[in-house]
N, C-alpha and C positions, 0 to 999 in steps of 0.2 A: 239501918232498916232495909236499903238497898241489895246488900248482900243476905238480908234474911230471907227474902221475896226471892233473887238468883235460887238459895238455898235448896227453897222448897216448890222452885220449881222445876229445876232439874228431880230433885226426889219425885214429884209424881211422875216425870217425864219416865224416869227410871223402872216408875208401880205400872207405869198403863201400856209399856212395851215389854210385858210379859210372854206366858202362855198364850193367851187368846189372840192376840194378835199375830204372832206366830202362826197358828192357823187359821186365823184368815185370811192374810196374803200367802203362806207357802199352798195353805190347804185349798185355798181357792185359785189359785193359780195351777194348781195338781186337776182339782175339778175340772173347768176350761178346757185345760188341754186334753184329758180322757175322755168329755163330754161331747169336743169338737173333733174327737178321735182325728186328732194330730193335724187339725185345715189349717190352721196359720203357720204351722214351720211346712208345710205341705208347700204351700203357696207363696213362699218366700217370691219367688223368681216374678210371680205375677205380681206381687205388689211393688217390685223395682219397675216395673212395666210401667202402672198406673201413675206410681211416682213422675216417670219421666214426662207424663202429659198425654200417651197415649190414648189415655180414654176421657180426656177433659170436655166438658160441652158446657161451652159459654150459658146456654138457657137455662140450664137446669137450678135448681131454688139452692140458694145460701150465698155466703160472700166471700170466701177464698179458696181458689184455687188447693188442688190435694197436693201441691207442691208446698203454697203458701200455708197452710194449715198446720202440714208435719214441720215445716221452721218452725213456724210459730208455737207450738207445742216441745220442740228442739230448744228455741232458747228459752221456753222457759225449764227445761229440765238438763241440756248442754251447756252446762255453767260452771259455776263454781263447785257445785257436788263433786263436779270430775277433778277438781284441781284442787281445792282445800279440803273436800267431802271426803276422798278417798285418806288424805293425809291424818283425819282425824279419826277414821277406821280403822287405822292402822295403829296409829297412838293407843286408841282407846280399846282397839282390840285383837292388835297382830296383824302379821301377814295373812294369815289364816282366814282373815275378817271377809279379805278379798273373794276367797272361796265361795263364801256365803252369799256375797253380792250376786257372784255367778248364777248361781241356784237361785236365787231371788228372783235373779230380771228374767233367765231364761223359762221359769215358771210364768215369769209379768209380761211377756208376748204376748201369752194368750188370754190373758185380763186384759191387755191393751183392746185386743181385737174384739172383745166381746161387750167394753164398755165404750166404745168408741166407735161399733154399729150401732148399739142402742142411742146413742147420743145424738146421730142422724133418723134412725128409724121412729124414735121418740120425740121429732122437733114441738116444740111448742111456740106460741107466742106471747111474747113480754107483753104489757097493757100501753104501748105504742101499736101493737101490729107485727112487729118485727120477728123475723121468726129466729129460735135463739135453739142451742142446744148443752146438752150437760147432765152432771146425775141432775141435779135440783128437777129439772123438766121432765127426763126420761122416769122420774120416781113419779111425779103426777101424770104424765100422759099415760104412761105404760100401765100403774096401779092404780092410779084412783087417784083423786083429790083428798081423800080420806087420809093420804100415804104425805101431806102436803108440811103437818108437822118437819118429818122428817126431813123433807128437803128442804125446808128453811134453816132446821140444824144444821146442816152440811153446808148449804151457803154463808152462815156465820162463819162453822170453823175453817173455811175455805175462804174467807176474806183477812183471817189471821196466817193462816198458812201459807197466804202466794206475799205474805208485806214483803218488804225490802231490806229486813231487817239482818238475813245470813250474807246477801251481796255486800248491802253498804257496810256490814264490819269487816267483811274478806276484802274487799278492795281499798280500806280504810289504813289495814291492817298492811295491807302489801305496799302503800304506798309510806307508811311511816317506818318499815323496815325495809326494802329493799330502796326507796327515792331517800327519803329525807333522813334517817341516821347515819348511814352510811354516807351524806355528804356532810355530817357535821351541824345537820339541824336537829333542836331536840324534839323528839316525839313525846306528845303531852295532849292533856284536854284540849289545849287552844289550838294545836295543830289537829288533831282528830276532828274537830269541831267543825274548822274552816276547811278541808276535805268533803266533810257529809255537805255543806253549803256547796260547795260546787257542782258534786254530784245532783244533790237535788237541782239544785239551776237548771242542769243537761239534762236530767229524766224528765223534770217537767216540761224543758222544751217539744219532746219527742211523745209523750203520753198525753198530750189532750190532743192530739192530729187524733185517735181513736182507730180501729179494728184494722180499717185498711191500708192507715198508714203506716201501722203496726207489723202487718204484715209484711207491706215492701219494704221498710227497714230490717227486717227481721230474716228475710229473705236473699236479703244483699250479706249479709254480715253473719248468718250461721253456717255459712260454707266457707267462708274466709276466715274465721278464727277457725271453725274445727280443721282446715287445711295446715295453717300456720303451726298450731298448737302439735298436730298432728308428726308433722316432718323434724321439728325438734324434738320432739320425745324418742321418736323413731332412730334418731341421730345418735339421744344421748345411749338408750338401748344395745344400738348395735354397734355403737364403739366401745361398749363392753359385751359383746358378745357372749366372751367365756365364762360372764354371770349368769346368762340366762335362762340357762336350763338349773343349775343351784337356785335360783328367783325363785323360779314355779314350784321348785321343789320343798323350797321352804316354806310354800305359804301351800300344799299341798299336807304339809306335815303337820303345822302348824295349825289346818281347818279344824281338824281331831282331836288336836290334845290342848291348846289354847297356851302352851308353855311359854310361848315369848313374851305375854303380856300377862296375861287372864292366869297364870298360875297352875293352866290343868282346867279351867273354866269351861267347858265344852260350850255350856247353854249360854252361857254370856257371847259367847264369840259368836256364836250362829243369831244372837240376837243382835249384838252390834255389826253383821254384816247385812241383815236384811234392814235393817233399821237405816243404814246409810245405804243401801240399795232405795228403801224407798225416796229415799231424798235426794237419790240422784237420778231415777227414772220414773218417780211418781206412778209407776203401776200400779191401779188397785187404788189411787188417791183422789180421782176423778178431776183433777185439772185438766188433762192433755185432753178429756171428753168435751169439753167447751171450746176447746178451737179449732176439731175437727169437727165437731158439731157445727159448725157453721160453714164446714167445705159446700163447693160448688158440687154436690152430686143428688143424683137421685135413686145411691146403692148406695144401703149401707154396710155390706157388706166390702165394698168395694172400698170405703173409706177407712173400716177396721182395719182391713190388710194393711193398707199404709200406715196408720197408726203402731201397729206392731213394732214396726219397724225402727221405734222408737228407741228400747230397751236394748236392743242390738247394737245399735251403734251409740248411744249414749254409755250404756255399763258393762257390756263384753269388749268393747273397744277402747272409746276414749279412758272410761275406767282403769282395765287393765295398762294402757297403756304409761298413766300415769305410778301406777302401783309398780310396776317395774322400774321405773325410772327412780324412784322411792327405795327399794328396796334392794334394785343395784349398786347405786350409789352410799347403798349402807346408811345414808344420813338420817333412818329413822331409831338407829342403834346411838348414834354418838350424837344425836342434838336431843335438846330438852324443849324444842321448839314446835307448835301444834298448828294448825290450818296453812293457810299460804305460806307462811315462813318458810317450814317445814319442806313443800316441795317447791319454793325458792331457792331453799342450800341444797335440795339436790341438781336442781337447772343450773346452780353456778358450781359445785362439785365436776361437774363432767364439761363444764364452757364457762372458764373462769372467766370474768368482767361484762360478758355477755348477757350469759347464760340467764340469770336474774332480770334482765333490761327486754331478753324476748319476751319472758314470762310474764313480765310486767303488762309488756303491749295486748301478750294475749287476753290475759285477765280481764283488761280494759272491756275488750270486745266480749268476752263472758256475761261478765257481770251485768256491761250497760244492756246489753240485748237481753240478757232475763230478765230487767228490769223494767224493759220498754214491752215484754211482752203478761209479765204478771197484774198490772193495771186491767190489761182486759180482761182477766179472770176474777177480778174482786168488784170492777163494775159490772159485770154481768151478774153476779151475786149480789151485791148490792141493789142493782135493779126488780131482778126476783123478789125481793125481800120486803124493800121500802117504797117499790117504785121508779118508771124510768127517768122520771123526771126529780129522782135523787140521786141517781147514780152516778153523776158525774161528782156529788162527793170526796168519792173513793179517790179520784187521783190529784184529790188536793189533799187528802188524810195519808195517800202513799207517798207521796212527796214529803211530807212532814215525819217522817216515822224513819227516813233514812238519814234525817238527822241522829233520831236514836241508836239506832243500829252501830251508827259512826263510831257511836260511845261506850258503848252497851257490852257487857261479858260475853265472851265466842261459848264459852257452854250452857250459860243461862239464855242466851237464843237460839242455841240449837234445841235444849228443854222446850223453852216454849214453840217454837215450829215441828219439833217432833209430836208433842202434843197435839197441837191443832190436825196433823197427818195423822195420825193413828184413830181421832175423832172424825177425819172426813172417811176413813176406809173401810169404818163400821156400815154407816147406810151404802155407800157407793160398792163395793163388793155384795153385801147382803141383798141388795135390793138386784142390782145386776145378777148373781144367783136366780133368784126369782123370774127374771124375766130373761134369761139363756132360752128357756125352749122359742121362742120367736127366734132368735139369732140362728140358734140350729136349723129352723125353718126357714128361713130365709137365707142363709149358706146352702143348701140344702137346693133351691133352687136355683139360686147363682150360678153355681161351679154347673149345675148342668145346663145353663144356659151357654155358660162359656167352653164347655167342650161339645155341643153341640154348633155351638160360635166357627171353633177351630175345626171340626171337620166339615163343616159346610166352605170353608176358604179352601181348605186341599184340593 
């Protein structure tokens, strides 16, 4: 029965990441950027500015810092996408997949920037007082109450899409092939099992602290694994140097014609690279609008920029990085092995006995820190929905569900979390559409206060 349910949930996952979806992340992410006639790749430089704390002011309304915010929004998108996500792109659709990712996120900047102003310009309050942000809010504050169906649809499918269900089987998964068979233990339900148990222990310790302690965990530990993670790949890379222009070129080759995997499948490939774009920089998915939604500013313009920022260093970088490291080491040619494994035997390919044991550590910090930060995405949805004073629910229902996960088929939960994503992208892109001319207005004003800013200092 269990495999009939996997069956046909991957099959719809496979019907509702078609055409339409396709244009509304590529097509809206195309909109954006000719709409905002190119402001966010414009203003790269100024949002590393605001980043660094230059424009921070302790009074101004929300609760974390534009630092703490893009962690937060960081780990929960700087995770496992980057390190099992990409592995399974490739599996399932070539080097080539990676191309598409590119095109994806580099379109999903400017979805970042446009649904992540509105998400402060839009604040609302939950029925505590608290002032909160996100599509769910910015759908009722900006449109109407009329629009409120809507955002409680996308708060459901947004409290299925952030579970723990892709982490706790990737890091489930990493620990019963790269820890325990390789030392001679066998990997089985009763080891999968007691795994998810400990994991859940550890998340629940860190996820009822709530938003801000979320934050300074979140804050500590997204710069230290993406560093870690970072300088070993870089390692394995460039001590095969002489692969890496043949790398790009393969998977340049390969965006076009789908031959390594897909048989010649063009549309397949462009669909399973935006499709693992979306799940690894959730652009267009309206999570990351919930924990910049709650930055300390009173620009929200100013908190888009940062927000952008996301898809850059999440899937042109860490992405890439990993997709080399992949497809130099050749290991997606000679293993029949898919998620973490997969770029496990390439980290021990190029740093035998190590190489696996860095990977491992890194993972750790991946996986727990998206885990410690997608709780406060599914209570604040939860809150919306049921009330604040149900929401704390959720992160005894998330904690229970990565027992699942533990157990659970790597493609009948990427089906169902694809699903859920493709269902949150409908209203949050559509409705953000709708409400860009504010955002233009409001950019529109910004930038010339801020070059009015800078020549008054000269």
């Amino acid at each position: 029965m269990f495999e009939n349910i996997g069956e046909l949930i991957i099959k719809i996952s496979d019907g509702i990441w078609g055409a339409p979806i396709l244009i509304l992340l590529l097509g809206g992410g195309f909109y954006f950027l000719v709409y905002s006639r190119l402001a966010p790749l414009r203003y790269i430089g100024h949002a590393i500015s605001i980043l660094t704390g230059k424009y921070d002011d302790p009074n101004e309304a929300g609760q974390l810092r534009h630092y703490q915010a893009l962690s937060t929004a960081l780990a929960g998108t700087v995770g496992m996408g980057n390190v099992s996500g990409v592995a399974v792109a490739i599996t399932m659709g070539g080097p080539g997949a990676i191309f598409w990712m590119w095109v994806s996120a580099l379109l999903g900047v400017s979805t970042k920037f446009f649904t992540c102003s509105l998400a402060v310009m839009f604040r609302g309050k939950d029925d505590a007082g608290e002032i909160q942000g996100g599509p769910m809010y910015y759908i009722t504050e900006g449109l109407g109450k009329q629009w409120k169906p809507i955002a409680v649809f996308f708060a459901i499918m947004a409290m299925i899409g952030v579970s723990p269900l892709f982490q706790a089987n990737q890091l489930t998964q990493m620990v019963r092939d790269v820890v325990l068979v390789p030392n001679g233990i066998e990997g089985n339900f009763t080891s999968n099992i007691l795994t998810g148990v400990v994991i859940s222990i550890l998340v629940g310790l860190v996820v009822i602290g709530g938003i801000k302690r979320i934050g300074k965990v979140t804050g500590r530990l997204v710069p230290t694994m993406v560093v870690v993670y970072t300088v070993t790949v870089l390692y394995i890379i460039f001590s095969n140097s002489s692969e890496i222009v043949p790398a790009f070129k393969t998977i340049f080759e390969d965006a076009f014609t789908g031959n390594a995997v897909l048989g010649g499948s063009l549309g397949a490939i462009i669909i399973t690279g935006v499709r693992r774009a979306a799940f690894s920089n959730e652009a267009g998915l309206g999570t990351a609008p919930m924990a910049h939604g709650a930055a300390k500013t009173n620009e929200p313009i100013r908190e888009g920029l940062v927000a952008m920022l996301g898809p850059i260093i999440d899937t042109i970088l860490v992405c890439t990085m990993t997709a080399l490291a992949i497809i130099i080491t050749n290991t997606w040619q000679v293993s029949s092995a898919d998620g973490i494994t997969l770029t496990a035997q390439a980290f021990d390919a190029s740093i035998p006995v190590y190489g696996k044991y860095i990977l491992a550590t890194c993972v750790i910090f991946f996986s727990m820190s998206t885990m410690f930060a997608f709780p406060y995405y599914g209570v604040k949805c939860l809150g919306f929905v049921a009330g604040t004073k149900y929401q704390h629910i959720y992160n005894y229902l998330f904690v229970a569900v990565i027992l699942l996960g533990a157990v659970a088929n790597l493609r009948t939960i990427i089906g169902l979390i694809d699903i859920a994503f493709a269902l949150m992208a409908f209203p949050t892109v559509i409705t953000t559409m709708l409400l860009s001319p504010h955002v233009k207005r409001a950019a529109k004003d910004y930038f010339s206060r801020l070059k009015l800013e800078k020549l008054s200092s000269k």
